[in-house]
PASE-31943 format. One line per 2 residues: number of its first residue (from 1); their letters; for each residue x, y, z of C-alpha. Coordinates in steps of 0.2 Angstrom, whole numbers. Example, Ala and Ser with C-alpha at 12.3 -4.5 7.8 and 13.67 -1.06 7.14 Angstrom:
BEGIN
1	AS	62 -22 39 ~ 68 -5 36
This chain:
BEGIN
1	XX	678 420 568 ~ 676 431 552
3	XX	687 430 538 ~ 699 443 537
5	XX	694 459 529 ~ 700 462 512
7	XX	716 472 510 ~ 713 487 501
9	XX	700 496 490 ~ 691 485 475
11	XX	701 492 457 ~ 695 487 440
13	XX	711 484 435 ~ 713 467 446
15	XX	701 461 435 ~ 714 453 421
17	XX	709 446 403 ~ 720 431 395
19	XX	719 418 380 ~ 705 427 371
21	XX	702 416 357 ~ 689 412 343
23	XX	681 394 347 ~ 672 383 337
25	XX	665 367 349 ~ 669 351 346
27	XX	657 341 342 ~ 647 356 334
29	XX	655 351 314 ~ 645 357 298
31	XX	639 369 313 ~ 642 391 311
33	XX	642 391 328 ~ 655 401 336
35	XX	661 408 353 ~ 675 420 360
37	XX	681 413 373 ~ 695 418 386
39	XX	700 418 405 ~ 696 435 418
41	XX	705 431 434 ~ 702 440 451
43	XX	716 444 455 ~ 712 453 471
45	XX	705 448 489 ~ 687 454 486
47	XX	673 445 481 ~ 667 455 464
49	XX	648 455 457 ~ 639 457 442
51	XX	654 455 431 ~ 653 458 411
53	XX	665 458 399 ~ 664 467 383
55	XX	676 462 367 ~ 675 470 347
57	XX	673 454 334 ~ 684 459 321
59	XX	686 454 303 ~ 703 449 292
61	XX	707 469 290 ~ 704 471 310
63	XX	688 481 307 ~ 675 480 320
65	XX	662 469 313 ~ 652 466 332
67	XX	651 465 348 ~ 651 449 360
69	XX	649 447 378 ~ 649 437 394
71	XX	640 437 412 ~ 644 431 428
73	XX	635 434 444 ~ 651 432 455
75	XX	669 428 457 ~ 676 424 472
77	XX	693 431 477 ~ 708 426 467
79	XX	696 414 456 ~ 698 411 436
81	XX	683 412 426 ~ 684 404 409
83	XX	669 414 400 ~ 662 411 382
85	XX	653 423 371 ~ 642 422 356
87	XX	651 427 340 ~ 635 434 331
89	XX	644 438 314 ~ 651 426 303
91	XX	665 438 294 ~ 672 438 314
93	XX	693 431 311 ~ 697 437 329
95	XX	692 447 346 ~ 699 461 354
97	XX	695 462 374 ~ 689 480 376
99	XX	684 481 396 ~ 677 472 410
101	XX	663 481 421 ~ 654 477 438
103	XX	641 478 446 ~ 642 493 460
């Protein structure tokens, strides 16, 4: 038999952003390197495809010093993705999640 079909239309907005945090690896000391990292969660009963998500790096005044982002090719339904960009400029003290797109 075929899984059942999934309830309702596919939102966006059961696509939900925690813990976004600046991260340093361990391991990685004397090292600049730098990622944003964070957790998306399916949070519906479709599988979603293509998903990105976009945040602002943002210095000690909050200013919007760059951009990072992160890719994955799918997430199954109700799955938790830990995703990790690059931060790309130093003076970067935070993140701000901004949106999560996907691919139609």
């Amino acid at each position: 038999p075929s899984p059942p079909a999934p309830k309702g239309p596919k939102l966006i907005g059961d696509l939900r952003v925690s813990q976004v945090a600046l991260d340093q690896p361990k391991g990685t000391k004397g090292s600049r390197l730098v990622y944003v990292t964070g957790v998306l969660k399916n949070e519906s009963d479709h599988q979603r495809f293509g998903v990105r998500v976009e945040l602002d790096l943002l210095d000690a005044e909050g200013t919007k010093v760059g951009t990072a982002t992160d890719y994955r090719q799918s997430l199954e339904p109700r799955a938790s993705w830990q995703f990790r960009g690059i931060v790309t400029d130093r003076r970067a003290v935070s993140a701000k999640f901004v949106g999560v797109k996907e691919d139609e």
